[in-house]
C-alpha positions in Angstrom: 38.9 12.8 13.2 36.4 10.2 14.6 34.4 7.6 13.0 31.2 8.2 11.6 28.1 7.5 13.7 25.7 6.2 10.8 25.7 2.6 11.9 22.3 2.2 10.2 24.3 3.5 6.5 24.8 -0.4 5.5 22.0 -2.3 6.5 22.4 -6.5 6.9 20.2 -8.5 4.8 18.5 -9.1 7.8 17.5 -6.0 8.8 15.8 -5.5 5.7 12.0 -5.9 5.4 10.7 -9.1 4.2 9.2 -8.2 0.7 5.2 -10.0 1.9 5.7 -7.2 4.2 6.0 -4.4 1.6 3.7 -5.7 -0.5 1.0 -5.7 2.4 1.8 -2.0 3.2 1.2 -1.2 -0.4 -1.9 -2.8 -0.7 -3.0 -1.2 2.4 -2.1 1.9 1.0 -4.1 1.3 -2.2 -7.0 0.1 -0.2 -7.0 3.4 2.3 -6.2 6.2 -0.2 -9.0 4.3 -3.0 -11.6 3.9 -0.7 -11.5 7.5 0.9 -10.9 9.5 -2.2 -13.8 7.8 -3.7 -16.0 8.5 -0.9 -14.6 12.3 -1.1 -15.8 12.6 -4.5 -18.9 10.9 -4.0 -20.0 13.6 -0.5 -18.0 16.9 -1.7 -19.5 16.5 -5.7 -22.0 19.4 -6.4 -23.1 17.7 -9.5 -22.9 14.0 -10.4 -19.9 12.6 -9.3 -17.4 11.5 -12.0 -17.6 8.0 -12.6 -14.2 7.8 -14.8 -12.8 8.5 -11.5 -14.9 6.7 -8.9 -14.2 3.6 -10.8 -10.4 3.6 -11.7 -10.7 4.2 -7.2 -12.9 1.4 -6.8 -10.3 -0.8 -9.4 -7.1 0.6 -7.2 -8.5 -0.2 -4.0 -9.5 -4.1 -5.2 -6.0 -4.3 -6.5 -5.2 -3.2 -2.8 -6.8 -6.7 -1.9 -5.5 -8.3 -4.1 -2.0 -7.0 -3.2 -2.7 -8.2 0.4 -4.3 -11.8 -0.2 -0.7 -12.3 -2.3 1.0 -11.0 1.0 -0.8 -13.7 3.1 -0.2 -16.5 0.5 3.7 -15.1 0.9 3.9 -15.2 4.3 2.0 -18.3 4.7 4.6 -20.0 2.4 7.4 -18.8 4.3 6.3 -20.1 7.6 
């Protein structure tokens, strides 16, 4: 029987991702996926666009700067 050849199964707490650096995916995330949905609704609506949903988008993707200008603040902390 040989040895496994998951090497990656137990990763270091090196290897790991710094957390400024998941927190600025995130808010990228929240930024790209907001801002396009909204913009979705507002071309592909037939009738007038639902605002309920165009603003909790518009909210999600300013939390989605918000998420990132903490990320900087992190990073620059750290460095």
């Amino acid at each position: 029987m040989t040895e496994s050849e998951d090497h990656k199964a137990y990763r270091s707490p090196a290897d790991a991702p710094e957390d400024h650096d998941v927190v600025r995916n995130i808010g990228t995330v929240a930024i790209v996926v907001g801002v396009a949905v909204s913009f979705g609704i507002l071309i592909f609506e037939e009738r007038f666009p639902s605002w309920p949903w165009l603003v909790g988008l518009w909210i999600m993707a300013l939390i989605g700067v918000g998420l990132r200008i903490e990320a900087a603040i992190r990073e620059r902390r750290r460095s």
